[in-house]
C-alpha positions as CSV (number, residue, x, y, z in Angstrom):
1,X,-28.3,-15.4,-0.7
2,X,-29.5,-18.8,-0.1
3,X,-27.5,-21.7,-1.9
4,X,-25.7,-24.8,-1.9
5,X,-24.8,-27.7,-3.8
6,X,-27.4,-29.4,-3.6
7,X,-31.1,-30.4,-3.1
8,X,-33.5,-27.7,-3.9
9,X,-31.1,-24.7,-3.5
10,X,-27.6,-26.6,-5.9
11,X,-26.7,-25.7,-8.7
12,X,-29.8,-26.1,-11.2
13,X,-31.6,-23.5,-8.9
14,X,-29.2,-21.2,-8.3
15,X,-31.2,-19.0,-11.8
16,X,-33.6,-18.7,-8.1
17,X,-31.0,-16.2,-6.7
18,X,-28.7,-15.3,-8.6
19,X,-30.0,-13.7,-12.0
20,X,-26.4,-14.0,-13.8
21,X,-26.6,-18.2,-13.4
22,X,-29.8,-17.7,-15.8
23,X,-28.6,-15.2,-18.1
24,X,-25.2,-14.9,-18.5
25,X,-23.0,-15.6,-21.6
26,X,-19.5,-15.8,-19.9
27,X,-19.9,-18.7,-17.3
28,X,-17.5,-21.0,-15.4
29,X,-16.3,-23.5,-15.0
30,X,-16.0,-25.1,-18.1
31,X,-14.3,-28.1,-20.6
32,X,-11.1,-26.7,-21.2
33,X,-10.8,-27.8,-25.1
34,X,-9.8,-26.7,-28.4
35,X,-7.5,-24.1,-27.0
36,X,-5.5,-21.9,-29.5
37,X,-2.1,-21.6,-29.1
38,X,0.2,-18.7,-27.8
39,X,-1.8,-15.6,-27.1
40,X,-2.1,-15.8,-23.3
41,X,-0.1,-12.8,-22.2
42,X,2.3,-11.8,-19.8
43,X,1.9,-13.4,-16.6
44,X,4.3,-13.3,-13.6
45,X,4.0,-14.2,-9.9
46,X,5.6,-12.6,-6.3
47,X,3.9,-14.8,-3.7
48,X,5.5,-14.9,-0.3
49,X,4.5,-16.2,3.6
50,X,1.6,-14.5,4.6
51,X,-0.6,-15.2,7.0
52,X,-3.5,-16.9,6.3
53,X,-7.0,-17.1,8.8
54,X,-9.1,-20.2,8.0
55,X,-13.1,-20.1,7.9
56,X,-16.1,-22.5,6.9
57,X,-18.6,-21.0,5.4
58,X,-21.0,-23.6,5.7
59,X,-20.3,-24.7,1.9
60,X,-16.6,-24.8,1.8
61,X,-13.6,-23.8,3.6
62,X,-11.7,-20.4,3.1
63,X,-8.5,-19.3,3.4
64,X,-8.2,-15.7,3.8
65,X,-4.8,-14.3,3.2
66,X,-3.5,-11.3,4.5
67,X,-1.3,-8.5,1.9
68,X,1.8,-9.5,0.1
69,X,0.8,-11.8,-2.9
70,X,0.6,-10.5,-6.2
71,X,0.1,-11.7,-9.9
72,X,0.6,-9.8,-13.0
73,X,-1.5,-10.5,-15.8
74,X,-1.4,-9.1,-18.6
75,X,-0.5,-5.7,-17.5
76,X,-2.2,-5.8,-14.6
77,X,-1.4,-6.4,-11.2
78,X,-3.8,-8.6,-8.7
79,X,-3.6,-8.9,-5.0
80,X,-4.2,-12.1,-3.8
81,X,-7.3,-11.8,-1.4
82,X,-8.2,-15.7,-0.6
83,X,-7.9,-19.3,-1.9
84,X,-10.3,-22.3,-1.3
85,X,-10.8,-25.9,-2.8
86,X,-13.1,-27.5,-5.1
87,X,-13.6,-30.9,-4.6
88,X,-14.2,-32.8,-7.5
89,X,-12.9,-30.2,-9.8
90,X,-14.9,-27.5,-11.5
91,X,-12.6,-27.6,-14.8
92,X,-12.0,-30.4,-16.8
93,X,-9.5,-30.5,-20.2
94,X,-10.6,-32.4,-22.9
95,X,-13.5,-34.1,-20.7
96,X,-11.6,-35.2,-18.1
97,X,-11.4,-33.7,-14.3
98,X,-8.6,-34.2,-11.2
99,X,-10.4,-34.9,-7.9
100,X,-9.4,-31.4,-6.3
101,X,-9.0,-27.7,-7.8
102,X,-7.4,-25.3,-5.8
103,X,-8.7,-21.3,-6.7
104,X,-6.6,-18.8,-5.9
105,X,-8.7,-15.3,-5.9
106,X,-7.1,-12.0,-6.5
107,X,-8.7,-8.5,-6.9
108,X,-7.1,-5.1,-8.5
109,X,-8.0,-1.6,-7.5
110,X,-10.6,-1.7,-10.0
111,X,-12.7,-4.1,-8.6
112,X,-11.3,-6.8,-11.1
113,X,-11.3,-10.4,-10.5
114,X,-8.6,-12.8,-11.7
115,X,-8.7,-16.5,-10.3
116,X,-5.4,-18.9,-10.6
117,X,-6.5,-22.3,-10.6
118,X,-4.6,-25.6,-10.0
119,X,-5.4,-29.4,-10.2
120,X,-4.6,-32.4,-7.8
121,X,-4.3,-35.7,-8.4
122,X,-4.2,-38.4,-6.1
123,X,-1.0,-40.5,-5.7
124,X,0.6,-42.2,-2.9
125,X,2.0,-40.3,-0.1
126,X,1.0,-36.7,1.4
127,X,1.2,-33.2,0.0
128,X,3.2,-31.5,3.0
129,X,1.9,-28.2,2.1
130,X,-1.5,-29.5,1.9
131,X,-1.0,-30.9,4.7
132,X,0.0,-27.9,6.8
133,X,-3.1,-25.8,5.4
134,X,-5.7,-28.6,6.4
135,X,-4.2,-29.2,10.1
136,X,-6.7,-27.7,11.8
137,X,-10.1,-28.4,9.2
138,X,-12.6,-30.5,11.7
139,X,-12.3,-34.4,11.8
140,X,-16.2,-34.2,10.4
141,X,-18.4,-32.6,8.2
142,X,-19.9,-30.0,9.7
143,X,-18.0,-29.7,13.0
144,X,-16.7,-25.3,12.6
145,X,-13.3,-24.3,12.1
146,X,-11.2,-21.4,13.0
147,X,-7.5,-20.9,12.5
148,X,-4.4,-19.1,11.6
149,X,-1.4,-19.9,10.2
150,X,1.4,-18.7,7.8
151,X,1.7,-20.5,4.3
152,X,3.8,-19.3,0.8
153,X,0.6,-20.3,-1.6
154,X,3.2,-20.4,-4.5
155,X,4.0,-23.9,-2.9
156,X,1.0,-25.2,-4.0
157,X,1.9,-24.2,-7.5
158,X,3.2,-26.5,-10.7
159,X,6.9,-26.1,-11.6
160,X,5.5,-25.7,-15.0
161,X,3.2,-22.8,-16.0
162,X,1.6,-23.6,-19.1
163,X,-1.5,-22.6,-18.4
164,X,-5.2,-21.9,-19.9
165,X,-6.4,-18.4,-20.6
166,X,-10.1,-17.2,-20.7
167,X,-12.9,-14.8,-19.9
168,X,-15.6,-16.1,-17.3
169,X,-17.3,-16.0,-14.2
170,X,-16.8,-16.8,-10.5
171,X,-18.3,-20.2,-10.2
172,X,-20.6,-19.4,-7.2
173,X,-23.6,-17.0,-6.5
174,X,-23.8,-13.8,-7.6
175,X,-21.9,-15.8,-10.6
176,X,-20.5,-12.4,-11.6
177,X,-18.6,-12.0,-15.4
178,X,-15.5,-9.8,-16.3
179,X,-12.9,-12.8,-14.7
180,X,-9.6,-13.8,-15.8
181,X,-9.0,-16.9,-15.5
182,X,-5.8,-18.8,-15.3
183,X,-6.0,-22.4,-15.3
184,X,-2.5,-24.6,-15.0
185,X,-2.3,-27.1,-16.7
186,X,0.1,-30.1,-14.8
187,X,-1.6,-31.5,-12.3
188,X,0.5,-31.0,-8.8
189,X,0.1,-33.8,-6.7
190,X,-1.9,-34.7,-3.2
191,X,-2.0,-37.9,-1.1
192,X,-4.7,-40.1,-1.8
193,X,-5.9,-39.9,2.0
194,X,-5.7,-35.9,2.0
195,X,-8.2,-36.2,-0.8
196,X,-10.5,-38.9,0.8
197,X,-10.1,-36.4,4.0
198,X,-11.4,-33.7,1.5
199,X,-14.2,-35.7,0.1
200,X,-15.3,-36.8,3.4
201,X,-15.7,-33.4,4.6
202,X,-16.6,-31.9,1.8
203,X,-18.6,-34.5,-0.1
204,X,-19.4,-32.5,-3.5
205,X,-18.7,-29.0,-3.8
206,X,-18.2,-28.5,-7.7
207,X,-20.8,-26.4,-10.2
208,X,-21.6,-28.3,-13.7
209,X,-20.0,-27.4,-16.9
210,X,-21.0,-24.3,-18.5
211,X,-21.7,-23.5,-22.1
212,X,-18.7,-21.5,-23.7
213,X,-20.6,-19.6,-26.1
214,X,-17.7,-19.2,-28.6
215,X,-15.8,-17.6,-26.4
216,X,-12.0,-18.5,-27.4
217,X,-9.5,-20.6,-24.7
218,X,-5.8,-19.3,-25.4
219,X,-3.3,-22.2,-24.7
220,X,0.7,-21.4,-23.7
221,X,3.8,-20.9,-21.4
């Protein structure tokens, strides 16, 4: 499937390949406003070290982590199969976006997908977990990478879990419907060089806003 995120195959093209990006009702990302309180379910993490293979798909970086993280949601339990980086983010609340988004991309035996996302914001210092997972990403854009290492992804995680609750879609091609997502909302924090380092390599790698056709955004702890 041939896309990117920009020129003639970004984002405005993508209804080209991926049939889901023209028609569907249930897209992400999108403004994270008007949410209702309460409502958002049970929700419950066991992350631990795992190790975790690094690859660049020619779009982005992935992280691919190997078995042992779960999240409950709801009643349903979610294996955490990989986690990337958006960079600006996809998500914005109440109009206004962090200059990285983390995705963290679980699966259940059903074929269900359930994404945990966080914000970054930029502030002096480094992120030392941030740092440990982007040792090894090439000094350029487009230079390959390839490496292992072992990270707890729950160390990229706020303290505080009050988080956003909806129904959407994975925000690349095939675009596909039927996600949870679970959007944090306090920022955690990265050095303002790891991001310029980000935005270097990865210069834009975000989808636009998508309509949220009354679908409701549940708001709580």
């Amino acid at each position: 499937m041939n896309w990117s995120y920009d020129g003639n195959t970004g984002p405005e093209h993508w209804s080209n390949v991926c049939t889901l990006a023209r028609t569907g009702q249930r897209q992400s990302p999108i403004d994270l406003r008007d949410a209702e309180p309460g409502g958002v379910g049970d929700f419950s993490l066991d992350y631990r070290s795992v190790r975790v293979k690094v690859r660049d798909t020619g779009r982005n970086y992935r992280f691919d982590c190997g078995k042992g993280c779960r999240v409950r949601i709801a009643g349903s339990e979610f294996q955490l199969v990989e986690f990337h980086f958006h960079s600006p983010s996809e998500h914005k609340v109440d109009g206004n976006g962090q200059p990285i988004e983390m995705h963290l991309m679980h699966q259940n035996t059903a074929g269900r997908i359930a994404v945990v996302a966080v914000f970054f914001s930029g502030r002096a210092g480094e992120n030392c977990h941030l740092k440990k997972a982007w040792q090894d990403l090439p000094e350029r854009f487009g230079d390959r990478v390839l490496s292992e290492f072992h990270i707890d992804p729950s160390k990229f995680l706020p303290a505080d879990h009050v988080r956003y609750v909806y129904p959407g879609s994975i925000t690349t091609p095939p675009c596909t419907e039927g996600v949870t997502w679970v959007v944090f909302k306090t920022p955690v924090f990265a050095g303002v060089g790891q991001i310029k380092r980000l935005q270097l390599l990865r210069p834009h790698s975000c989808r636009p806003l998508q309509p949220l056709n009354g679908r409701e955004i549940r708001l709580g702890r």
